[in-house]
C-alpha positions in Angstrom: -30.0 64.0 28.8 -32.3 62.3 26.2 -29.2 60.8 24.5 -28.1 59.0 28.1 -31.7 57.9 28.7 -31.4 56.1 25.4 -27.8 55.2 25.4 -26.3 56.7 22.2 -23.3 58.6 21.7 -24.5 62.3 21.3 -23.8 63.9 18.2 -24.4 67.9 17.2 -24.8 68.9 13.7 -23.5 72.6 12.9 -25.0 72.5 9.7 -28.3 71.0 8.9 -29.1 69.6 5.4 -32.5 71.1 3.4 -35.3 69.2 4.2 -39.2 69.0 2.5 -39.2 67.5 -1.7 -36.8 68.5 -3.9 -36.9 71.5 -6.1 -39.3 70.8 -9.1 -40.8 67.9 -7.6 -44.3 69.7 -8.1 -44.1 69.9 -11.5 -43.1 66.9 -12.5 -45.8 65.2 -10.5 -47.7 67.7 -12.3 -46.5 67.1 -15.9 -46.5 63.2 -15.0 -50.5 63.6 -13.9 -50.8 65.8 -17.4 -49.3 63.1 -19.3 -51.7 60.3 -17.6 -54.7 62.0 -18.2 -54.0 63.0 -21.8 -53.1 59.1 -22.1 -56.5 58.2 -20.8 -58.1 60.5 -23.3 -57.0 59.1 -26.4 -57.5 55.2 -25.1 -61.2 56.4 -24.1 -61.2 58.3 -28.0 -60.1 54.9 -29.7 -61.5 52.1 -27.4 -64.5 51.7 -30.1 -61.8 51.3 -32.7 -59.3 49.2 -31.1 -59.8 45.7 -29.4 -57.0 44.8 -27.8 -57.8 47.9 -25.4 -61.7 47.5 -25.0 -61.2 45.4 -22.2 -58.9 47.6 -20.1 -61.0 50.5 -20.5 -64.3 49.0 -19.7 -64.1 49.9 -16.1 -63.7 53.8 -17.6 -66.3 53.7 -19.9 -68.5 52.2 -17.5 -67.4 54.8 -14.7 -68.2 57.7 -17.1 -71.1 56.5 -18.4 -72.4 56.4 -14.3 -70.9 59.6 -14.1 -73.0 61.2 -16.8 -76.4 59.4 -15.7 -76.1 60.4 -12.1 -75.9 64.2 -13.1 -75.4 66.8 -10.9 -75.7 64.6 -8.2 -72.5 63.0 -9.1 -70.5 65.9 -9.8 -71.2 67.7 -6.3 -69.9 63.8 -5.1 -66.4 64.1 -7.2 -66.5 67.8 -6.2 -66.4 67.3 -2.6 -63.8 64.6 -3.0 -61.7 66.8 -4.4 -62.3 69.6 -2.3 -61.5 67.0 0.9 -58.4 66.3 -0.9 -57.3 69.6 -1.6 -57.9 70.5 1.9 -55.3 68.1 3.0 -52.6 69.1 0.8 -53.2 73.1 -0.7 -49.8 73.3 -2.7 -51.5 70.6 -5.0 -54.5 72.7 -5.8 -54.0 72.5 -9.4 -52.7 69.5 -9.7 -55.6 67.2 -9.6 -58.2 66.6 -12.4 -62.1 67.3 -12.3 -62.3 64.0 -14.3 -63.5 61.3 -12.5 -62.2 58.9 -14.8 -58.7 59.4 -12.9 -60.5 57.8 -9.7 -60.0 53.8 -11.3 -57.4 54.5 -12.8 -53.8 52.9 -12.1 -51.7 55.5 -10.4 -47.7 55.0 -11.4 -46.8 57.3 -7.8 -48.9 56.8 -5.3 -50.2 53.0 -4.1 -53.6 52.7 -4.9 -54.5 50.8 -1.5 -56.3 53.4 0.9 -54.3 53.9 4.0 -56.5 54.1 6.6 -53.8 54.7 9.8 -54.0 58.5 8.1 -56.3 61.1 9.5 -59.2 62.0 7.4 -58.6 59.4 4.7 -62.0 58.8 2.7 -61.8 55.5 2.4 -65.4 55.5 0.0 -63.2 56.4 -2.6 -60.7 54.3 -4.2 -58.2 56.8 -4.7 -56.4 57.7 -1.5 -56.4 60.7 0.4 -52.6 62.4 -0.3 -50.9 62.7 2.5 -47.7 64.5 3.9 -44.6 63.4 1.7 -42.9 63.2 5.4 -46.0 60.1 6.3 -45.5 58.2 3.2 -42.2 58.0 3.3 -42.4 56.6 6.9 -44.5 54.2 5.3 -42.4 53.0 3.3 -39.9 52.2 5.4 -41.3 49.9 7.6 -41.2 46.0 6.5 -44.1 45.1 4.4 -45.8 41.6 2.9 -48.4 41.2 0.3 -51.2 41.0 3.4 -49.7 42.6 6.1 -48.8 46.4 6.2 -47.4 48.0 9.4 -49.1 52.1 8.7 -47.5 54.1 11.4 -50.7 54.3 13.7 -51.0 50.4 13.9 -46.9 51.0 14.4 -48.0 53.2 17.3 -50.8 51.6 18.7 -48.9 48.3 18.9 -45.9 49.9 20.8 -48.7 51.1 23.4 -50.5 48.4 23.7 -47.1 46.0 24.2 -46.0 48.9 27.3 -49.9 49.0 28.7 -50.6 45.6 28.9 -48.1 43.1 28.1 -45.4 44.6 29.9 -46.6 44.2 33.2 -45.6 40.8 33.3 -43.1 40.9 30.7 -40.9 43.8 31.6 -37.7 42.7 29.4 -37.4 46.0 27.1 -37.2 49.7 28.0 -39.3 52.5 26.9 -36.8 54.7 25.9 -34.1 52.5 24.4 -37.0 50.9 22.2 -38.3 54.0 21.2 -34.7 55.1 20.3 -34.7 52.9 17.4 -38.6 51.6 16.8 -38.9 53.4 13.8 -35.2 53.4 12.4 -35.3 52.4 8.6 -32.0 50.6 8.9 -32.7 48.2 11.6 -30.8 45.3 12.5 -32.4 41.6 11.7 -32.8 41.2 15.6 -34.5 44.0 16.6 -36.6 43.1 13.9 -37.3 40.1 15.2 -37.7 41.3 18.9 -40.0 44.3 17.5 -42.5 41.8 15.8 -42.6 39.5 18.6 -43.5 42.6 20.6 -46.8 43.5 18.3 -47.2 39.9 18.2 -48.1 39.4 22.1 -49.5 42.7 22.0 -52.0 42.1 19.5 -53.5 39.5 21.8 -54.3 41.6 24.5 -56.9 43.6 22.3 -59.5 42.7 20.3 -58.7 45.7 17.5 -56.0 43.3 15.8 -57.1 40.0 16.1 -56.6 39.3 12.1 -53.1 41.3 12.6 -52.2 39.2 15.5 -52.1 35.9 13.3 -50.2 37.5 10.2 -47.6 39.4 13.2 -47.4 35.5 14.4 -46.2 34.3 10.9 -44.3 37.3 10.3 -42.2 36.9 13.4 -41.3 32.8 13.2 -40.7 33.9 9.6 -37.9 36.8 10.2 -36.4 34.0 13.5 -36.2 31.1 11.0 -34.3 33.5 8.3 -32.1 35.0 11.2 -31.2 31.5 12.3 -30.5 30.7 9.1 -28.9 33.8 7.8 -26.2 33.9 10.8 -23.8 31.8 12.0 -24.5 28.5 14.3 -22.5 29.8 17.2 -23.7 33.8 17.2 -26.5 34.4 19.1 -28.4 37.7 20.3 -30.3 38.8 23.6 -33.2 40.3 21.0 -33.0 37.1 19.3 -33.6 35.3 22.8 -36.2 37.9 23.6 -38.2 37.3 20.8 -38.7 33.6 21.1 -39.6 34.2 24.7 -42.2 36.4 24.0 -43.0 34.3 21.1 -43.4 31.5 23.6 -45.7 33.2 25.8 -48.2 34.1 23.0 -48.4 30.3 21.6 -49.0 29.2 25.1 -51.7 31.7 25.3 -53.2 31.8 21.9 -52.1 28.8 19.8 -50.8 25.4 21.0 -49.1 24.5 24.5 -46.7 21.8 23.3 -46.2 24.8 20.7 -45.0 26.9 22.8 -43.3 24.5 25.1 -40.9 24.1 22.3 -40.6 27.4 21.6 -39.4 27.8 25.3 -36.9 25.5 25.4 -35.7 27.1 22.3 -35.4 30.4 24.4 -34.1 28.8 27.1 -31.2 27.2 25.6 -30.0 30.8 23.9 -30.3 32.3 27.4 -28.1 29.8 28.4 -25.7 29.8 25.9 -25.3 33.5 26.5 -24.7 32.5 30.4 -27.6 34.8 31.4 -27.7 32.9 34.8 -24.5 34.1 35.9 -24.4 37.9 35.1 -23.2 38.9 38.1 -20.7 35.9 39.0 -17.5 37.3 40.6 -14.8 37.3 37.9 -11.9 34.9 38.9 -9.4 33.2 36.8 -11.8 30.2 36.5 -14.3 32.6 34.9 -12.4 34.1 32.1 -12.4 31.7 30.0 -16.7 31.6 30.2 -16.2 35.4 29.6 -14.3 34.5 26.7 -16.5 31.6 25.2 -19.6 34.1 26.2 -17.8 36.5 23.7 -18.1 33.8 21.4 -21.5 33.0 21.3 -22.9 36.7 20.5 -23.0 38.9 17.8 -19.7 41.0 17.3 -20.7 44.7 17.0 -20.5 47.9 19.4 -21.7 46.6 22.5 -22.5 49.1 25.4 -22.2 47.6 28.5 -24.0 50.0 30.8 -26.6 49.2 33.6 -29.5 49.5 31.5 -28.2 47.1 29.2 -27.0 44.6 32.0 -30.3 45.5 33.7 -32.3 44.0 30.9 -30.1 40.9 30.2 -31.2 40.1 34.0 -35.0 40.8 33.3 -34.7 38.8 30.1 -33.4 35.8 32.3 -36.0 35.8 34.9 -38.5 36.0 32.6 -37.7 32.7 30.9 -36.9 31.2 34.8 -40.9 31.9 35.5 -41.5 30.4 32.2 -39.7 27.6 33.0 -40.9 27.3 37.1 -45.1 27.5 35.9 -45.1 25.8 33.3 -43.2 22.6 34.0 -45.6 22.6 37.1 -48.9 21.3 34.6 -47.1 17.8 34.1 -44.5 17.5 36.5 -41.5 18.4 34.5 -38.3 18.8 35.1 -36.9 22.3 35.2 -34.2 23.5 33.0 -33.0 26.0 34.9 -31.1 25.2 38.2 -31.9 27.4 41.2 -28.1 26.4 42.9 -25.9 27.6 39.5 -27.6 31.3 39.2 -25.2 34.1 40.2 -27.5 36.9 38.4 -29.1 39.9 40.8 -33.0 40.1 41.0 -34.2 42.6 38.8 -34.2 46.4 40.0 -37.6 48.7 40.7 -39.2 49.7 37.8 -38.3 53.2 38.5 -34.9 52.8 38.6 -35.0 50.6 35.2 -37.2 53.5 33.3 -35.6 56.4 34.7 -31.7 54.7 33.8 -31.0 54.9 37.9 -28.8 52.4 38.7 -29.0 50.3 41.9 -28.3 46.5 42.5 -30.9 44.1 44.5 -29.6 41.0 46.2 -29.3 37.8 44.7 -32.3 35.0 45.1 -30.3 33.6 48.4 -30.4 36.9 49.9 -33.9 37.7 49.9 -35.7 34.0 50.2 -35.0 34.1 54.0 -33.9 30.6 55.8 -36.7 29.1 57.7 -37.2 30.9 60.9 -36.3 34.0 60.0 -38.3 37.3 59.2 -39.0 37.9 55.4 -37.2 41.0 54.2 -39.9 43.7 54.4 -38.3 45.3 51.1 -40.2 47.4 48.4 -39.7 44.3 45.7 -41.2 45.2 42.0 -44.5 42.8 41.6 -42.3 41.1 38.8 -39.5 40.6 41.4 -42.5 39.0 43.5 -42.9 36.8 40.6 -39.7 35.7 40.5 -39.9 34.7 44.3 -43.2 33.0 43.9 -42.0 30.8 40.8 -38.8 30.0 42.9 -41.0 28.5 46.0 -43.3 26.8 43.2 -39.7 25.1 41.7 -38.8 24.0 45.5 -42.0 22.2 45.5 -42.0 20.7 42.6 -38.4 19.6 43.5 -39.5 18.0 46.4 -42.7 16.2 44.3 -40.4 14.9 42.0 -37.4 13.7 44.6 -40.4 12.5 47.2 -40.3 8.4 46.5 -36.4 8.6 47.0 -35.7 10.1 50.1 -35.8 8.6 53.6 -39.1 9.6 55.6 -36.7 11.7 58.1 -35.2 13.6 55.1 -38.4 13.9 53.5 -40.1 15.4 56.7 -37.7 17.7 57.1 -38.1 19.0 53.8 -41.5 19.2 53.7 -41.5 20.9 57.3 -39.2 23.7 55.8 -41.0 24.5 52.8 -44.5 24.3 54.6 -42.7 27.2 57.1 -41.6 29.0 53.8 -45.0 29.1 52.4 -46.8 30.0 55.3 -44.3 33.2 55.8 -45.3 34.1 52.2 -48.7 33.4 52.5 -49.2 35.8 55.5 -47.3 38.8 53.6 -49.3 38.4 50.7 -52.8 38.2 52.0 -53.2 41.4 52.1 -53.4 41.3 47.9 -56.5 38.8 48.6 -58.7 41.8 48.4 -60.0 44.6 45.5 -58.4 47.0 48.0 -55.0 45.9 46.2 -55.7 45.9 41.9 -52.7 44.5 41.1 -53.2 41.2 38.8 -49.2 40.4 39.4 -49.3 40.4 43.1 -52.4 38.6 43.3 -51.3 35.4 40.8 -48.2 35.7 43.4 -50.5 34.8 46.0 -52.5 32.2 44.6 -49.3 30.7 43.8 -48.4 30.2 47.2 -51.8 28.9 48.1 -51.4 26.4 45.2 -47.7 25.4 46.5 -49.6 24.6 49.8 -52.6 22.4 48.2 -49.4 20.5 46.5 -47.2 20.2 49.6 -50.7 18.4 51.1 -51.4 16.5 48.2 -47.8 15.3 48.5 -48.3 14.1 51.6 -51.9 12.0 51.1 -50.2 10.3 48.2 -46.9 9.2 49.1 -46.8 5.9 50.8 -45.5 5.7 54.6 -42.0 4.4 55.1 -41.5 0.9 57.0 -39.9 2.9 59.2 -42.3 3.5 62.8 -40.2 7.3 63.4 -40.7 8.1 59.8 -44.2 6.4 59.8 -45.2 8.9 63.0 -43.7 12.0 61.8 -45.6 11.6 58.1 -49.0 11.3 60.1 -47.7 14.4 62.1 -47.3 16.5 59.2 -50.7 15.0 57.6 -52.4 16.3 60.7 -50.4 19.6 60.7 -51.6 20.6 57.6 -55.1 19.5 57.0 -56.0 22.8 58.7 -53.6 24.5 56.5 -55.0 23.4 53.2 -58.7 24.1 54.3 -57.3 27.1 54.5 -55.7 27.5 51.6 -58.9 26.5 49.4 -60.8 29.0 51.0 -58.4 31.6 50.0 -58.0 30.4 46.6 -61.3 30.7 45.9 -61.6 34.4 47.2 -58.6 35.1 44.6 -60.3 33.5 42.1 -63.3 36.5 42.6 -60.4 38.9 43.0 -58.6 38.0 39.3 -62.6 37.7 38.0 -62.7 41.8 38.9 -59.4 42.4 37.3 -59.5 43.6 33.3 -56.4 41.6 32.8 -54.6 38.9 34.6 -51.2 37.4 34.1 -51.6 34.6 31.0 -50.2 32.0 32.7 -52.4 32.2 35.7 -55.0 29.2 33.9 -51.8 26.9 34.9 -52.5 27.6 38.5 -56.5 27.1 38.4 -55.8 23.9 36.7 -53.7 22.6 39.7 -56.4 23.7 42.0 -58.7 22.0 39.8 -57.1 18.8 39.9 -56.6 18.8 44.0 -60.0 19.3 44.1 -60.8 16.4 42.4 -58.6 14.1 44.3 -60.3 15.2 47.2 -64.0 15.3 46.8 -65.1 13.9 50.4 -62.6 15.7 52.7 -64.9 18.6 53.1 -67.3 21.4 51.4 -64.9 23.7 50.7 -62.8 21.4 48.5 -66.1 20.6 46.8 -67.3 24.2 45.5 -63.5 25.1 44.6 -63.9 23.0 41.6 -67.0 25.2 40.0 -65.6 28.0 40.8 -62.4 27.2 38.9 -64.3 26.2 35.6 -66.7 29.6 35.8 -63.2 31.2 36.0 -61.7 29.4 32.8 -65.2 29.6 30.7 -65.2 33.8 31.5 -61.6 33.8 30.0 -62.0 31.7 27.3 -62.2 34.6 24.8 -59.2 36.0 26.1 -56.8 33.1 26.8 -56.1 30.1 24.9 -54.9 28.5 27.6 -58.1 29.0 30.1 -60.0 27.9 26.9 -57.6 24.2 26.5 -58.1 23.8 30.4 -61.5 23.9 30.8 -61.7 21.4 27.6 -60.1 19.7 29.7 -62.4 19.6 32.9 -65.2 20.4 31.6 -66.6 16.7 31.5 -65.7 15.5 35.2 -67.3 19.2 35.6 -70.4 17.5 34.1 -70.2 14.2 35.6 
């Protein structure tokens, strides 16, 4: 069962190899500590007589010489370290020295640098606590630099913190199948990649590895720029793909937006060349040859093609769509993903996708009703809500963007369709306008919609009537229509905004939305009251999350001086 749930072959050894040091191992760490301290000895015996070695034995000489002066104080010191030691490792009893001068001394086994992931380690000392043969060599297999070392706790504590808090918005990767090979020595140069970008968005939820999180940063553009360059131009990955879109989302949260605008697009065109958008396409004789060039464009290698795996290629896509919908929304972008070409299934429930239960959702079409119809009351994952919310947020930016074009009679009739969409979404999701529903997700859903309503209204004050008299009449129709709408909509945006304020975490891209609020109400200072306290609201919002967002921090840089005007 545990070999389905991770998807490997299953294989049963009849005979298992020894395990534990090999035989004699003991004593020649014994005879190699003998041989060290006899060493020590004679350079301490003839440091007065020889020059060249008065230098590297100073630090002895000195230690001794503290040694002897501090008396019996600092013999029931070295006494207790070695009983502490001792205690941890009782086959090595007579191993180690009384003699404190083996404490600075270079060790030619064991690295001198105190581990402090281990249990117990007395880090006063600068010799380390010995551990288990069985922790140090899981030690040293993990990828090391000069200034960064991965101890198998941090290893740990990173893996948790990536499933606690960074996954709830970023559900690409499952729990078993990455714990099936987290700690394999061997691993390929993509899940490297993919594992460091992990630790890297992790380590900016938490404030325990806020040095780590810059050095995991470098790490991981440093093992993508040596996998690009390593492989071939045309092979590409789904880890490889994952980890720049993780890697995106931390350098639009914690280092520069244009940053991680790039890195985006980056992602995006892998997920693209690897046809992501159409995963579930029916296959007809027009499709084979994409099949083929797909097969082209990634790695060769054992592939499995069960649901799990298909199941995360459809996450992994979605993921980089919201990316794509929110952020293109702060200047108006274009989007690079194209609503009418996807042929890939919403992702599946969160308990089907941990527990390996396969079961298919509809496509996009299928559950964004036509106008006029009821919404689907389905169970939908708050990351499938996501998905739905960044869709209605493309539609009207779409409509933004295509506005000055169109014929008033077109443009009404737009504008009156995805007003009726928005107001069907906004009435399912009030309910997560309240502490009675703690779900940070669901609730940057719903300011989403309310923001997509300030815009639609926006949209309408700022596009110029038509010389035509029907289109002239029917844009003052909607303009009245929704004036009521919007006041609405500012009201309940700013009772979200004390909902996410209750939260511990939010979803990182939510400053995106407050600065769209923050802008409308700006450009509309005298239409009432309510539009008027939205904006301070907004900023108290982006200065309580400036420790914990980059992006909250850049906004309210941004409007903090019409705040102060």
């Amino acid at each position: 069962m545990a070999c389905a749930t991770a998807g490997v072959k299953c294989v049963v050894r009849e005979t298992c190899p020894p395990r534990g040091p090999k035989k004699g191992y003991l004593k020649t760490l014994q005879k190699r500590i003998e041989d060290l301290q006899t060493q020590l000895e004679k350079s301490q015996r003839s440091g007065s007589n020889t020059p060249a070695e008065t230098g590297a034995c100073s630090s002895v000489q000195g230690a001794s010489t503290t040694d002897n002066e501090a008396g019996s104080r600092g013999s029931s010191i070295d006494n207790n370290e070695f009983q502490h030691t001792t205690s941890m490792t009782p086959e090595m009893t007579d191993i180690i020295p009384h003699s404190p001068v083996l404490l600075d001394s270079p060790f030619p086994i064991i690295s001198k640098e105190p581990f402090g992931c281990f249990e117990n380690s007395y880090t006063s000392s600068s010799f380390p606590s010995l551990t288990s043969l069985d922790n140090l060599q899981e030690l040293a297999q993990l990828p090391k630099e000069t200034d960064l070392v991965i101890t198998p706790m941090m290893h740990n504590d990173l893996d948790q913190l990536y499933f606690d808090r960074a996954y709830a918005f970023a559900p690409i990767v499952q729990t078993h199948r990455y714990r099936s090979w987290s700690k394999q020595p061997n691993k390929s140069q993509q899940r490297t990649c993919l594992q460091y970008a992990m630790w890297t968005l992790a380590s900016s939820l938490s404030s325990q590895f806020s040095i780590e999180g810059r050095k995991l940063y470098a790490k991981t553009r440093q093992l993508l720029h040596a996998l690009e360059s390593d492989e071939s131009y045309h092979q590409v990955s789904l880890q490889q793909a994952q980890a720049w879109t993780l890697l995106a989302i931390y350098e639009l949260t914690c280092q520069d937006f244009r940053r991680g605008m790039m890195s985006a697009g980056r992602a995006f065109r892998l997920i693209q060349m690897m046809r992501l958008y159409e995963l579930d396409a029916p296959t007809t004789s027009g499709t084979m040859q994409l099949e083929q060039y797909h097969g082209q464009l990634t790695l060769q290698g054992p592939v499995q093609d069960d649901w799990v795996d298909v199941e995360t290629k459809r996450r992994t896509f979605w993921l980089a769509y919201t990316i794509d919908r929110f952020t293109c929304m702060v200047d108006g972008l274009h989007m690079l993903f194209d609503e009418r070409l996807i042929r890939t299934r919403l992702p599946a429930p969160e308990i089907n996708f941990a527990s390996n239960r396969p079961t298919d959702i509809g496509f996009l079409t299928d559950v964004i009703p036509v106008v006029g119809l009821e919404w689907p009351h389905n169970n939908l994952s708050p990351f499938t809500e996501c998905v739905i919310g960044a869709t209605v947020c493309g539609r009207v930016l779409e409509h933004r963007q295509k506005a000055l074009g169109r014929p008033d009679q077109e443009f009404c009739r737009q504008h009156r369709g995805l007003h009726a969409l928005l107001t069907q979404r906004i009435r399912m999701l009030r309910m997560y306008a309240s502490l009675e529903y703690p779900d940070p997700i669901l609730a940057f859903v719903a300011l989403a919609a309310h923001i997509s309503m300030l815009m639609l209204y926006d949209l309408l004050k700022s596009r110029p009537l038509g010389t035509d008299a029907q289109g002239t009449q029917l844009t003052q129709a909607l303009y009245t229509e929704q004036k009521q709408q919007s006041l609405d909509a500012v009201a309940d945006v700013a009772l979200l905004i004390s909902v996410l304020d209750q939260h511990f975490q939010m979803h990182p891209l939510t400053p995106i939305l407050l600065l769209l609020g923050a802008r409308f109400s700006q450009s509309h200072p005298g239409l009432n009251d309510a539009y008027i306290k939205l904006f301070p609201s907004i900023i108290t919002m982006l200065q309580a999350s400036n420790g914990l967002n980059g992006l909250a921090q850049n906004f309210f840089q941004l409007l903090e001086p019409n705040h102060d005007n």
